[in-house]
C-alpha positions in Angstrom: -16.6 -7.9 37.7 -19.8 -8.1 36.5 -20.6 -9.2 32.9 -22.3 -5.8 31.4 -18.5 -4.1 32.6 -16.9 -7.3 31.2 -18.4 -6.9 27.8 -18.6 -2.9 28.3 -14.6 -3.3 28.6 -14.4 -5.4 25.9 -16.4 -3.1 23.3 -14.5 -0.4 24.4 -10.8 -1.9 24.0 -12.1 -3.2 20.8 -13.4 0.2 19.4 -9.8 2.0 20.3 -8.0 -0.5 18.2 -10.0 -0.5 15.5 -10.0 3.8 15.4 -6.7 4.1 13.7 -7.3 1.5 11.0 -11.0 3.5 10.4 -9.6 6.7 10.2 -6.7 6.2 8.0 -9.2 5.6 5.5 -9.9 9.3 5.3 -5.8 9.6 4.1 -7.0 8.0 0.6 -9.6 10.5 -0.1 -7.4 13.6 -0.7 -7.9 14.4 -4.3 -6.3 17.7 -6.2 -7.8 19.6 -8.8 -6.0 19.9 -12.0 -6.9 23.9 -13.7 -5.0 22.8 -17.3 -7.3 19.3 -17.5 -10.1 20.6 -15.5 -10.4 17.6 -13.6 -9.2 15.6 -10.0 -6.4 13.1 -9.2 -6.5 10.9 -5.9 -3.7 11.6 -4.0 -2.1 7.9 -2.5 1.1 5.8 -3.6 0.4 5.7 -6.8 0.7 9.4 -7.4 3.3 9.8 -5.0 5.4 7.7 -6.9 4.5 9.6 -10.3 5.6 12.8 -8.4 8.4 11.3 -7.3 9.6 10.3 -10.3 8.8 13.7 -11.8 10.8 15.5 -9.0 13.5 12.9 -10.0 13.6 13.7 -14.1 13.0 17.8 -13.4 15.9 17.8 -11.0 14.2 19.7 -8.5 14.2 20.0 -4.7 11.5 17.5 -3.3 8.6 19.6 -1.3 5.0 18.3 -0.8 3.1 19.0 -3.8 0.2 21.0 -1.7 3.6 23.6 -0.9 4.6 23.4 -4.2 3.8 26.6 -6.3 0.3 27.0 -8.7 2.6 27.1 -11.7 4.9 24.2 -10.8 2.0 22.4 -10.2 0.4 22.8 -13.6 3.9 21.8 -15.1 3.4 18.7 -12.5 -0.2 17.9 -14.4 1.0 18.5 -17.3 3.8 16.0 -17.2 1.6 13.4 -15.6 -0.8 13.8 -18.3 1.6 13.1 -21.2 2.6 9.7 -18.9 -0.4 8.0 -19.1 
């Protein structure tokens, strides 16, 4: 094998494994708008855990908060607020 295909190769096996740990980078950056606060909140761990939690103490039924209803979501931002 010549050495342009050997280092061609190389690059190439390098740049697929490195595409998943790139691209889940983009997962961090979701961000939802809050109407009663007018402002954003990052969507990660963090704020999982927060709605978690809040799921937890409201006894609800656990859906992903982008499924979740306008007006249980401003209850959502409303509780978080008072938590900080």
């Amino acid at each position: 094998m010549s050495r342009f295909k050997q280092c061609f190769c190389t690059l190439l096996l390098a740049g697929g494994l490195m595409a998943p740990a790139i691209s889940s980078g983009c997962a961090a950056r979701v961000r939802y708008y809050d109407p009663v606060y007018s402002d954003y909140h990052p969507w990660g761990p963090p704020e999982r855990a927060y709605y978690d939690r809040w799921v937890v103490e409201t006894h609800r039924s656990h859906v992903e908060y982008p499924k979740l209803r306008a007006e249980e979501q401003r209850e959502y931002w409303t509780w978080r607020h008072k938590q900080k």
